[in-house]
C-alpha positions, 0 to 999 in steps of 0.5 A, a space after each residue: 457333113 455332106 451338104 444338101 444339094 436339093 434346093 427350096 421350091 416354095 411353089 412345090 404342091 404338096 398332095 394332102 392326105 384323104 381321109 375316110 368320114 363317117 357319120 351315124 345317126 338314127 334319124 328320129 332320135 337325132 331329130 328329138 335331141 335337137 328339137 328339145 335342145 331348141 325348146 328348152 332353150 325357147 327357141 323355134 326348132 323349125 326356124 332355129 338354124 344354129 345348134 351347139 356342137 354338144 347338141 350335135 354331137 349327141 345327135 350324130 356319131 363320128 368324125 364326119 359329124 364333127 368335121 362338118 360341124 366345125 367346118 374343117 373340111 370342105 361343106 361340099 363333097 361327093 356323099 355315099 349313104 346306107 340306110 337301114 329302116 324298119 317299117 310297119 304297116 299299121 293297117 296289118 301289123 306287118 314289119 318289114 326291115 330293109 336297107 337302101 344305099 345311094 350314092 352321088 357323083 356330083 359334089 354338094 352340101 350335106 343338107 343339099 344331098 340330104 333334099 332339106 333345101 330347094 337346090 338347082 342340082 342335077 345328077 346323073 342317072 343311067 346317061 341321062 340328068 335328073 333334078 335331085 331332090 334328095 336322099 329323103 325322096 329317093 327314099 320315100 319313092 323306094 318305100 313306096 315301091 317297096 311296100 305300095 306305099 301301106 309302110 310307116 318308118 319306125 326307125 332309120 339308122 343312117 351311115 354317111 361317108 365321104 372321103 375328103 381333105 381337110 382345108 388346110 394343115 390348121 384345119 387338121 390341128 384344129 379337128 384333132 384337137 377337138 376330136 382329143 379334148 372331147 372323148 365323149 364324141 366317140 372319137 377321143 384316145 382310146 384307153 
């Protein structure tokens, strides 16, 4: 046998794998599944801050919802977002179908770049630094643009990705294994 002549660098990094995450949701939809769950339960949805990981996994598809429900990777990232709406005017009946995408460079939490909390974050935009206040008002402003402010959401189908380590080689276990136990989150073996 030939011996080995590469000796054992404990201090040696090793790089980790990034990995894509993906999250679908339909936003009304997602919203009713959550609220009933709370008021079946007889709890407050507007002051409830805990939903069960079935409850949420029925609201939301793909690894990027589990993976932040679980906490297995870490709670901020740098979030990209297409979002494809259906709007009406009531007034008229007009319909109007479009899809708007946003992505940041700057790195925050989930509810941060959704704009569901008061944040001091300030992202760029065009050189200069504007206060962000959220997917929900950028959104809010485009349809205003869009449709001088006359159009009413009627669905919002919604894409989230991030790319993203996990937070440790257990971490990963523990996603995996998750992800493998629960193939009615969507993300099990295929059969």
């Amino acid at each position: 046998m030939k011996k080995r002549n590469k000796k054992y660098n404990g201090k040696q990094v090793v790089k980790q794998k990034i990995h894509k995450f993906q999250m679908t949701w339909e936003v009304n939809e997602a919203r009713s599944i959550i609220e009933l769950h709370h008021l079946l339960n007889g709890v407050d949805p507007q002051e409830s801050t805990h939903t069960p990981l079935k409850v949420w996994m029925k609201a939301h598809k793909g690894d990027l919802a589990l993976a932040l429900k679980t906490q297995t990777i870490p709670a901020e990232q740098s979030f990209h977002i297409v979002s494809r709406i259906h709007a009406v005017n009531e007034k008229t009946g007009e319909t109007v179908d479009c899809e708007f995408q946003l992505a940041t460079d700057t790195v925050m939490h989930l509810w941060q770049f959704l704009g569901d909390v008061e944040s001091e974050i300030y992202v760029n935009d065009g050189g200069f630094k504007k206060k962000w206040l959220g997917f929900n008002h950028e959104l809010e402003a485009y349809l205003k643009e869009v449709g001088n402010g006359e159009f009413v959401v009627k669905t919002n189908h919604c894409c989230l990705t991030c790319f993203s380590t996990f937070k440790s080689f257990r971490h990963e276990m523990e996603f995996k294994s998750i992800n493998l136990m629960n193939p009615e989150f969507g993300l099990g073996v295929e059969g």
